[in-house]
N, C-alpha and C positions, 0 to 999 in steps of 0.2 A: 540441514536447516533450509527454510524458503528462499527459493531467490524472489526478491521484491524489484520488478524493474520502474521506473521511474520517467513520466513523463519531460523533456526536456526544461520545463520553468522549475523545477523541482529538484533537480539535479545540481545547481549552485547550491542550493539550503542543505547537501547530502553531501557535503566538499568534491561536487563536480562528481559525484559517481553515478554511473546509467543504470547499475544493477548492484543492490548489498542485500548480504544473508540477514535474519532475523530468525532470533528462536521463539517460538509459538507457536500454537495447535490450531487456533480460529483465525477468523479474518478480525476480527477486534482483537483477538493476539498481537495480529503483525500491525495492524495501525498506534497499537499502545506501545510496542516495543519499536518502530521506527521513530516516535515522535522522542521516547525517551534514549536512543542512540543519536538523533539528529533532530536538539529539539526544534530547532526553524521550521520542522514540518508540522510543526501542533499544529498552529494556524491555519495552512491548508487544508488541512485533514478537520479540521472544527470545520470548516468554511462546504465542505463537500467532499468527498473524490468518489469518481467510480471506481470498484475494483472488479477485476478477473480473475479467476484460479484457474487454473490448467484449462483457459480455453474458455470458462464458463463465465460471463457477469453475473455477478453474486449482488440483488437490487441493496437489501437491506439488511442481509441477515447477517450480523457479526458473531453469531455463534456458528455460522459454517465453517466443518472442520478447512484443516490444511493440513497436508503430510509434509514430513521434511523435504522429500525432491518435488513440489509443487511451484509451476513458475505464478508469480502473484505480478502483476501487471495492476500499477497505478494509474488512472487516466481522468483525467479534468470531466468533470461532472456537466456536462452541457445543460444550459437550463433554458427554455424554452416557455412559452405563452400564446 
């Protein structure tokens, strides 16, 4: 399964944990299946988040795969103007 690691303001809503597994294939897998393991991250996850797969920023595409040993890196979506 993916490890999903978790930026630190994100971590209280996941009962304090820095990294949990998720089972799913895509990157809209692991945001669907983390919100519904811990829902307090719907909200952020509606609101924004960047994500990374194995190294990669993935901008928009929620159908990019994810294999089960992929580290999936959550990271606050910087917005700029």
């Amino acid at each position: 399964m993916p490890e999903v690691h978790l930026w630190s303001a994100l971590r209280a809503l996941a009962d304090g944990n820095e990294c949990v597994t998720v089972e799913a294939s895509t990157v809209g897998g692991v945001l669907k299946a983390l919100a519904a393991q811990y829902p307090g991250l719907q909200e952020p996850i509606d609101a924004g988040v960047s994500v990374a797969v194995d190294g990669r920023i993935i901008a928009s595409a929620l159908n990019e795969p994810v294999r089960p040993d992929s580290e999936v890196y959550l990271m606050q979506r910087i917005k700029g103007g």
